[in-house]
One Martini backbone bead per residue (centre of mass of N, CA, C, O) as a GRO file, in nm:
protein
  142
    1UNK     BB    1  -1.194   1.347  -0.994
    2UNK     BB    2  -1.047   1.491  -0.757
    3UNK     BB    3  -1.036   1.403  -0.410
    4UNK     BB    4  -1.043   1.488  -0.116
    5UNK     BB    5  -0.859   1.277   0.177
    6UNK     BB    6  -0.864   1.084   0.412
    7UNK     BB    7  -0.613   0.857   0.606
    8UNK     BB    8  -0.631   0.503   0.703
    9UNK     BB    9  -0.327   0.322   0.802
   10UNK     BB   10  -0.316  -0.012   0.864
   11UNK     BB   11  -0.029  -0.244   0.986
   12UNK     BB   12   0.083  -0.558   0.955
   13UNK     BB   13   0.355  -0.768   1.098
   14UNK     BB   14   0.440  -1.094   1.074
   15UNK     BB   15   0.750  -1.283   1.236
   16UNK     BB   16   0.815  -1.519   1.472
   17UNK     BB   17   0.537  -1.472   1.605
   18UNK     BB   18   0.553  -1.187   1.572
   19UNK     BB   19   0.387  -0.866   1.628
   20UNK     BB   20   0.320  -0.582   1.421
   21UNK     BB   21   0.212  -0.219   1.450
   22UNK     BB   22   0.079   0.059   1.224
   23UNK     BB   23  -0.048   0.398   1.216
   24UNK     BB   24  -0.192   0.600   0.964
   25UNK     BB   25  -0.258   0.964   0.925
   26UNK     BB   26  -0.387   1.132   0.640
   27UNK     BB   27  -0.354   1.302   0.341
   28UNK     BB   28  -0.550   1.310  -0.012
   29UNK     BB   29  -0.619   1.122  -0.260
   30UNK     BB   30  -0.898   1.062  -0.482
   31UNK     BB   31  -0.962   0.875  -0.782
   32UNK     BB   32  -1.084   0.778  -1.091
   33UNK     BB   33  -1.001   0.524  -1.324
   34UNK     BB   34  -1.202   0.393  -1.484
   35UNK     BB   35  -1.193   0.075  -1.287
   36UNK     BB   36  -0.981   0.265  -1.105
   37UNK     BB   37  -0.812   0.374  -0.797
   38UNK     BB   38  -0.644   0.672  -0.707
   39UNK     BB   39  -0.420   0.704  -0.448
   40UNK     BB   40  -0.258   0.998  -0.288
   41UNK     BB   41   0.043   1.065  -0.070
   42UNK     BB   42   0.236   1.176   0.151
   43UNK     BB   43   0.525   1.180   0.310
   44UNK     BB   44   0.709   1.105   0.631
   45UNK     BB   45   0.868   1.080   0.924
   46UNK     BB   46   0.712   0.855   1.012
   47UNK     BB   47   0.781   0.655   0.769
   48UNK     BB   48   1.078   0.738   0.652
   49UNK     BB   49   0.963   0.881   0.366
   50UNK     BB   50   1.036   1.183   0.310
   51UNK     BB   51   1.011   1.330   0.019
   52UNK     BB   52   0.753   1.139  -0.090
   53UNK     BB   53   0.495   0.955  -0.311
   54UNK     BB   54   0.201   0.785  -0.280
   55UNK     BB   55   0.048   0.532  -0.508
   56UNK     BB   56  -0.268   0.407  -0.549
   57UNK     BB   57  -0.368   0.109  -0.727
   58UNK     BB   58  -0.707  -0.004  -0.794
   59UNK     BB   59  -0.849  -0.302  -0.971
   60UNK     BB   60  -1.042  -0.406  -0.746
   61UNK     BB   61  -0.971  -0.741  -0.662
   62UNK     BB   62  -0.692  -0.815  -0.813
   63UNK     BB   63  -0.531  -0.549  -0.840
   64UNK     BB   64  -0.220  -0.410  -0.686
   65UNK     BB   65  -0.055  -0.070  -0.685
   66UNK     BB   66   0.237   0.024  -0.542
   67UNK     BB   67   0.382   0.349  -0.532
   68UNK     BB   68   0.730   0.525  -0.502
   69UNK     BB   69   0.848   0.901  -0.525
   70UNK     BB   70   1.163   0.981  -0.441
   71UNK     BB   71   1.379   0.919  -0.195
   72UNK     BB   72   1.212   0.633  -0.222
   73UNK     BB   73   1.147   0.339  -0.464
   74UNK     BB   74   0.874   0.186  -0.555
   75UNK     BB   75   0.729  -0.139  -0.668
   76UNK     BB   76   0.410  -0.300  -0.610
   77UNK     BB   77   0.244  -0.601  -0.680
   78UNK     BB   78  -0.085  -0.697  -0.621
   79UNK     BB   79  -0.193  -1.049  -0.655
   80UNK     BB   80  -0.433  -1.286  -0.657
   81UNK     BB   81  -0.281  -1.575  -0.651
   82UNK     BB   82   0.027  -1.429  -0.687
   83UNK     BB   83   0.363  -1.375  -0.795
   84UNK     BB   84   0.602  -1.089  -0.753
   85UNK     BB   85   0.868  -0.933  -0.836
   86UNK     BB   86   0.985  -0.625  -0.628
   87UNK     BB   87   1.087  -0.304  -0.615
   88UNK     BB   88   1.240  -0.192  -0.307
   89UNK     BB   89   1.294   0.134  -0.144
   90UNK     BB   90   1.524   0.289   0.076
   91UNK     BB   91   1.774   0.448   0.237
   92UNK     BB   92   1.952   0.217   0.214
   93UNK     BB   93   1.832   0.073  -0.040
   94UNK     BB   94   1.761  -0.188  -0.267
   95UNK     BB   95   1.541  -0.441  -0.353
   96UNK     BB   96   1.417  -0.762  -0.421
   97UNK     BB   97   1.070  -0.898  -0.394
   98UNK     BB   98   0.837  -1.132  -0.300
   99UNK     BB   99   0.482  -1.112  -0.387
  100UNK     BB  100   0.201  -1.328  -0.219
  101UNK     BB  101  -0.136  -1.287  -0.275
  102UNK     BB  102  -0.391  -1.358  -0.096
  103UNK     BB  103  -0.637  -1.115  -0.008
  104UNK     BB  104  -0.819  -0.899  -0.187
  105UNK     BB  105  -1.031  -0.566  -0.057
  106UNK     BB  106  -1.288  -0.375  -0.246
  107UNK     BB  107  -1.457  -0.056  -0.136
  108UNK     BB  108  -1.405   0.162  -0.313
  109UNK     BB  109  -1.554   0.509  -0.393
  110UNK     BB  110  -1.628   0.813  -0.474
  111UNK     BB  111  -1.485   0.928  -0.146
  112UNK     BB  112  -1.431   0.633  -0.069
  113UNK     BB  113  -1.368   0.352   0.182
  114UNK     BB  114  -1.197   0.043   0.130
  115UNK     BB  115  -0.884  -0.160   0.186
  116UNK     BB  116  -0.730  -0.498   0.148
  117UNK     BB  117  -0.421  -0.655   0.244
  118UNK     BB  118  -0.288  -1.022   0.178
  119UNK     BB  119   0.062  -1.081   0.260
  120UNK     BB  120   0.373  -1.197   0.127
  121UNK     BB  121   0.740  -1.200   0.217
  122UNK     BB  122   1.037  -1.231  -0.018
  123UNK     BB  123   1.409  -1.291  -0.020
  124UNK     BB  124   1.519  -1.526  -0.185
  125UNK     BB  125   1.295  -1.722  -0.109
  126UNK     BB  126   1.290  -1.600   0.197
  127UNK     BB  127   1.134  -1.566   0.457
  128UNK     BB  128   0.998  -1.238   0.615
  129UNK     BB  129   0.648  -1.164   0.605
  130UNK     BB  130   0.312  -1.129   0.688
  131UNK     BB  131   0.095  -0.908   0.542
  132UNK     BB  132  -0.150  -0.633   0.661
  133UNK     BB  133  -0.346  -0.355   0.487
  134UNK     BB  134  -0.566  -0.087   0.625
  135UNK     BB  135  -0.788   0.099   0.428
  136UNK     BB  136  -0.933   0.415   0.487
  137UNK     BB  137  -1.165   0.620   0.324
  138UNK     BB  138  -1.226   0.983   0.336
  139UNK     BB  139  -1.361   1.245   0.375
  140UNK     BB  140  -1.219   1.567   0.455
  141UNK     BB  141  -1.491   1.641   0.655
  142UNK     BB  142  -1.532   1.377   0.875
   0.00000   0.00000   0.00000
């Protein structure tokens, strides 16, 4: 059964000595599916992508997808220990990204928990930046 849900995502990407961090606070839902999680929220003018739905989908530790749907489409393969070459959609127009992940962390339980991921980025085999994002989900009345 879908539960609504708060979600609090903290993004870091580092690069070339450089350190950037976005935090989004956002309402989503959260479903079990099987032995996997399925996060779902809409996008907003804040991320760059209104008018999309992004959907998370945790299957443990082992393997995490993240899919982007509407104004800009993505597909992100996220498994530890593997690279995935994966389509990434922008408004500007969409490009294909090989995801090398590090390490993902998976508490995650119906109506909460939190989800750690950190991978590297990169296109046509030239690094672009390693990155790590920390998802907490909440009861929606917490």
């Amino acid at each position: 059964m879908k539960q609504k849900v708060q979600l609090k995502m903290r993004t870091v990407l580092e690069y070339d000595g450089e350190r950037s961090e976005t935090e989004l606070l956002t309402y989503g839902t959260i479903e079990k599916n099987g032995s996997s999680f399925v996060i779902s929220y809409e996008e907003s003018d804040a991320t760059g992508f209104d008018g999309a739905t992004t959907t998370i989908t945790a299957e443990g530790e082992k393997i995490v997808s993240i899919q982007r749907r509407g104004t800009a489409n993505a597909n992100l393969v996220i498994e530890t220990g593997k690279k995935h070459h994966c389509l990434y959609g922008t408004p500007y127009g969409g490009l294909t990204v090989g995801i090398f992940t590090h390490k993902i962390s998976n508490t995650l339980f119906e109506g909460g928990g939190s989800l750690y991921l950190k991978y590297t980025i990169d296109v046509n085999t030239s690094y672009i930046s390693d990155n790590e994002i920390y998802l907490d989900v909440y009861p929606e009345n917490s």
